[in-house]
C-alpha positions in Angstrom: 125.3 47.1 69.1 126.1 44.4 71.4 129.5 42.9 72.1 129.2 40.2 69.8 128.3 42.1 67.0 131.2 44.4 66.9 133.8 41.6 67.7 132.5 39.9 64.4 132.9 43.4 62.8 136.0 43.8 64.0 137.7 40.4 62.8 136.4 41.8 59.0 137.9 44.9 60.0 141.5 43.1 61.1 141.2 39.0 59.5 142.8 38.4 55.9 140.0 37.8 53.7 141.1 34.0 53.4 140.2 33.7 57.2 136.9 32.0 58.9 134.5 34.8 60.1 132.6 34.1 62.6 129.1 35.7 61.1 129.8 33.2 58.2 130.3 29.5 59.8 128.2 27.2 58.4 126.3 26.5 61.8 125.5 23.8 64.8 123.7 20.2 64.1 121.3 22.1 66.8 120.1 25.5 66.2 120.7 27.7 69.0 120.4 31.7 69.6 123.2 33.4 69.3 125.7 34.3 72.4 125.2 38.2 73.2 128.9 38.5 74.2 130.6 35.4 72.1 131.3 34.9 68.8 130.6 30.9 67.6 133.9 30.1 67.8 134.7 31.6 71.3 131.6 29.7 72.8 132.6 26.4 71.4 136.4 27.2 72.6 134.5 27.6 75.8 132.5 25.1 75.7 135.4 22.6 75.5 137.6 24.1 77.9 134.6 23.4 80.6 134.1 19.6 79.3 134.9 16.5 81.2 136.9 14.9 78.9 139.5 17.9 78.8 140.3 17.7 82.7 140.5 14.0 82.2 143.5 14.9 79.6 145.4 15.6 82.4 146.0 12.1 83.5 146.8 10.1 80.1 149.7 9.2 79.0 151.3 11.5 76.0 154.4 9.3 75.3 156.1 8.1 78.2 154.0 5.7 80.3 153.7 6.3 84.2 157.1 8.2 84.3 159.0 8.9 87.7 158.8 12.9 88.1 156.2 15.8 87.1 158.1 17.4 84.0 157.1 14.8 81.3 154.4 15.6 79.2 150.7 14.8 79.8 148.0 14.9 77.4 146.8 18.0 78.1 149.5 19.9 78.5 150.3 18.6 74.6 146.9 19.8 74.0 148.2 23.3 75.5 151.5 23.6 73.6 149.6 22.1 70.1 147.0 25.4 71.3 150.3 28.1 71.3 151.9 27.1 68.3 149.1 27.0 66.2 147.6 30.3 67.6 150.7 32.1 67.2 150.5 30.8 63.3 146.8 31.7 63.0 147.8 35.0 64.6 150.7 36.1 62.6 149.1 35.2 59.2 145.7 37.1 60.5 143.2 33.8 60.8 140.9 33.7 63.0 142.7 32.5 66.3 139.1 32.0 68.3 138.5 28.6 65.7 142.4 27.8 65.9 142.1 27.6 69.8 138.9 25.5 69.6 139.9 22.9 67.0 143.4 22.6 68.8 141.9 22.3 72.4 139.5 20.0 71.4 141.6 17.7 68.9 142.8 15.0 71.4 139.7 14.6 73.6 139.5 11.4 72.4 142.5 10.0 72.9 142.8 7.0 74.9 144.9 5.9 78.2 148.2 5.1 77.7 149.0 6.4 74.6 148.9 5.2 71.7 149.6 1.7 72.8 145.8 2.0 74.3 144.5 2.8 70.8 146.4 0.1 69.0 144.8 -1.8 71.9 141.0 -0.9 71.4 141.7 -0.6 67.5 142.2 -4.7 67.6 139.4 -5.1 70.1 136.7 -2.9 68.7 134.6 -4.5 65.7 135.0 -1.6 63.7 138.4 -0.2 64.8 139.4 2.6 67.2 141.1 6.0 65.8 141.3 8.6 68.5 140.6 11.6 66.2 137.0 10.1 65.1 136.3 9.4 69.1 137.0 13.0 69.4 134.4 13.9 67.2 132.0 11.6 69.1 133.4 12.8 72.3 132.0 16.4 71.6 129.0 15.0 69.5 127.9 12.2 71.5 129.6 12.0 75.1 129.6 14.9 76.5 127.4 16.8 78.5 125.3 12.9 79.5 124.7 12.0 75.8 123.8 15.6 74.1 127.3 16.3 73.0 128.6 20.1 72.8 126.7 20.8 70.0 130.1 22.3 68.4 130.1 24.5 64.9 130.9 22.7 61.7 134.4 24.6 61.5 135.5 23.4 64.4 133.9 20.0 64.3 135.8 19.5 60.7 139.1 20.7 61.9 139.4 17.7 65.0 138.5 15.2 62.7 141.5 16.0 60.2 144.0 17.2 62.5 146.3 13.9 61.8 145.8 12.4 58.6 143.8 12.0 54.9 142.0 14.7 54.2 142.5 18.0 55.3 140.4 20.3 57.5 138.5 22.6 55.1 139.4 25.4 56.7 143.0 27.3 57.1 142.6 27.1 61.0 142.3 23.6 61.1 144.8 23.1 58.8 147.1 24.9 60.7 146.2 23.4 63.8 147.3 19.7 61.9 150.8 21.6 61.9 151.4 22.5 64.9 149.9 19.1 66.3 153.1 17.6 64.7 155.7 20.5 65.5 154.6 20.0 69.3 155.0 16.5 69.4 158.5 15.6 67.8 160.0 18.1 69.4 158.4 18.3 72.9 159.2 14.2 72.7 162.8 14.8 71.7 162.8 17.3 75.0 160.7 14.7 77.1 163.7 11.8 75.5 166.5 13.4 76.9 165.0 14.4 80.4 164.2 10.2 80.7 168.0 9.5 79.2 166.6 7.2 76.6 168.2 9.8 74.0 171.7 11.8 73.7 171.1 14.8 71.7 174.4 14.7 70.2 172.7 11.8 68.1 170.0 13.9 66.6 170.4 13.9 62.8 172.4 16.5 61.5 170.3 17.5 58.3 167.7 18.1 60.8 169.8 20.4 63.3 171.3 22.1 60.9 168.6 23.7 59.5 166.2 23.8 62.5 168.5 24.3 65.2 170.1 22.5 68.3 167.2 23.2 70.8 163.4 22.7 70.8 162.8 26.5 71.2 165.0 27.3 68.0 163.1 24.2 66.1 159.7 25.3 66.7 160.6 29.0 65.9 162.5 28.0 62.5 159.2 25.7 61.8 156.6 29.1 62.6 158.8 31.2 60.8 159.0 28.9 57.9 155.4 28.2 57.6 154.6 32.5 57.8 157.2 32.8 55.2 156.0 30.3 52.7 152.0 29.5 53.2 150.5 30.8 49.8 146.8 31.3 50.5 145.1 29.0 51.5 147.8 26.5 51.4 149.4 26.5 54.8 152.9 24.9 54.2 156.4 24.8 55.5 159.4 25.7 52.9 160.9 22.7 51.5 164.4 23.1 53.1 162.4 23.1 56.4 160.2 20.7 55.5 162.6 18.0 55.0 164.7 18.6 57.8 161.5 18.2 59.7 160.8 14.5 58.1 164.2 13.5 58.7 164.0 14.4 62.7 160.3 12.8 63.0 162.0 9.9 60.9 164.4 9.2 63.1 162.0 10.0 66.4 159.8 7.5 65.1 163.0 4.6 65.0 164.4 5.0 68.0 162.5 7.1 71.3 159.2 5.6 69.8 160.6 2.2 69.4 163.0 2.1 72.7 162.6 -0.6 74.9 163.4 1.4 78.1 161.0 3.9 77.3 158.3 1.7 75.6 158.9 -1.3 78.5 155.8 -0.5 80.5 153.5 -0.8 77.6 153.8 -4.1 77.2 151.3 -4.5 79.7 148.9 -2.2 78.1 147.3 -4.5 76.1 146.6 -6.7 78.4 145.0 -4.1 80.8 142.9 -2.9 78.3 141.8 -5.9 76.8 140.8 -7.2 80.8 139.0 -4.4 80.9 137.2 -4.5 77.6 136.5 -8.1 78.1 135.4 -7.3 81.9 132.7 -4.8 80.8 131.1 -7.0 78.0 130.3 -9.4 80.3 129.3 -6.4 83.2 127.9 -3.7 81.1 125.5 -2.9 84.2 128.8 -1.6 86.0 129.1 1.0 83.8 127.6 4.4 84.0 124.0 5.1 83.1 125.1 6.9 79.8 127.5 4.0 78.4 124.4 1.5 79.8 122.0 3.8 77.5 124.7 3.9 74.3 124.8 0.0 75.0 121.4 -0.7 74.3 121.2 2.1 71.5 124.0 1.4 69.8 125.4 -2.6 71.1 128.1 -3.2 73.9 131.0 -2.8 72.1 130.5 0.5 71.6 129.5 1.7 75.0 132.7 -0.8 76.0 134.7 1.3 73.8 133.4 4.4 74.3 133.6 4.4 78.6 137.4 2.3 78.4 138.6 5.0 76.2 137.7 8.2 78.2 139.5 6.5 81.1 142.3 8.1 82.4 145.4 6.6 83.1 145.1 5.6 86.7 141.4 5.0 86.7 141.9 2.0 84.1 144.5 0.4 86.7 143.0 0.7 89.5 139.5 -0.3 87.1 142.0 -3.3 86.6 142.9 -4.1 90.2 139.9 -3.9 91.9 138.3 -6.7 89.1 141.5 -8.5 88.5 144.2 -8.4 91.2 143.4 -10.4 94.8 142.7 -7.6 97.4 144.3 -8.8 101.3 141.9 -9.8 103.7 142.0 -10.6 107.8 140.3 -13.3 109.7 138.9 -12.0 112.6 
């Protein structure tokens, strides 16, 4: 028997019965032999941590635009935190922690630079609107790997697509990953808040402290420990006590850090960077790499614009902007 045989035998052997086996996903777009070592989901988990656009997380913006010190959270090391949490759910509650990895390594890879002030920014420039968890899903389906895509399973493929809103993944791995995509954020934020002194802690609502605790370790232990407690297969779910203490700190994340002009100063200038940029390559679609030239005249400009400005990182769209925008010095000899 080789290894990948007994390690699907042995997650039917150890998984709850509610769990995604390997031996039973529904498949790739592409047909491909099977791994003799790797279960589907291992490969594709693979597979993504070895893609372009993941090292590229590294450099864009999670919340805090070009901060002053190397403590504040980057994209990818959200991407790492959303990976824990959820894998420590999928683990505890016996899913299969191969998919959770995949769908929560893989769920921002779209995302743009800057934040979410770069997607509001390519969401009012792009005909048919910019959401970063559908360019994830065209990240590993279209982009990657010079226009043949990753080739990913249909587990995991579902899971990235839901991990933020409307429907839910179809499977209890993605669903859990959609979880732990929120735990991560409010609270990493609050942490990220306080270190930038745009937030006193002593301000954070009570209803939410009180029941979660005073520090982001206690919170995202009372929110794992309220989800093993209380998910009723397949519905992965928080208590209600925990639930709501969970809305009411987001609630009041999303009215003041996420609002705060100190924090949030910088992005003012996003849109305009991003729109220069957008307009600059319409007009110079030839300056572009040869796979956003070939999705160009496949698929029209604005998509290839879209596509190449949004797997920027954050210092390669500025200094993308200076070199086109801002006068360079010069010496007369």
């Amino acid at each position: 028997m080789d290894v990948r045989l007994r390690t699907e035998e042995i997650e039917h052997l150890t998984l709850a019965s509610w769990a995604s086996f390997s031996d039973q996903s529904r498949g790739r777009a592409r047909p491909e032999p099977q791994d003799p070592i790797r279960p589907v989901y291992q490969r594709d988990r693979d597979r993504i941590i070895h893609c372009k656009a993941f090292r590229r997380l590294k450099q864009k913006t999670q919340v805090f635009l070009s901060p002053e010190g190397d403590l504040y959270r980057t994209r990818l090391t959200h991407t790492l935190e959303v990976s824990q949490i959820a894998r420590t759910i999928a683990r505890a509650l016996r899913l299969n922690e191969d998919l959770t990895e995949a769908i929560a390594l893989a769920h921002d890879l779209g995302h743009t630079p800057f934040g979410h002030a770069g997607e509001r920014a390519l969401n009012n420039l792009h005909p048919g609107g910019f959401k970063h968890y559908e360019q994830s899903l065209r990240v590993v389906d279209r982009l990657e790997k010079d226009g043949s895509g990753l080739n990913l399973t249909w587990e995991v493929r579902n899971g990235i697509v839901n991990h933020t809103k409307g429907t839910w993944a179809a499977t209890p791995e993605g669903r859990i990953v959609r979880m732990a995509d929120q735990i991560a954020y409010v609270n990493h934020d609050v942490e990220d808040a306080v270190r930038a002194g745009v937030l006193d802690p002593d301000v954070l609502p009570r209803e939410a402290t009180d029941v979660l605790g005073q520090t982001k370790s206690a919170r995202i232990t009372a929110m794992i420990n309220s989800i093993l407690v209380h998910t009723e297969p397949p519905v992965i779910q928080a208590g209600p006590v925990e639930d709501e203490a969970f809305r009411a700190l987001k609630a009041f994340m999303y009215s003041t850090v996420y609002v705060d002009k100190v924090a949030k100063h910088e992005e003012q200038k996003v849109e305009k960077v991003i729109e220069a940029l957008y307009d600059y390559y319409m007009a110079h679609a030839e300056q572009m790499s040869a796979l956003y030239q070939r999705i160009a005249e496949e698929e029209g400009e604005d998509r290839a614009v879209t596509d190449y400005i949004s797997g920027m990182s954050d210092d390669f769209a500025i200094r993308s902007f200076e070199q086109f925008y801002v006068p360079k010095r010069w010496h007369v000899l």
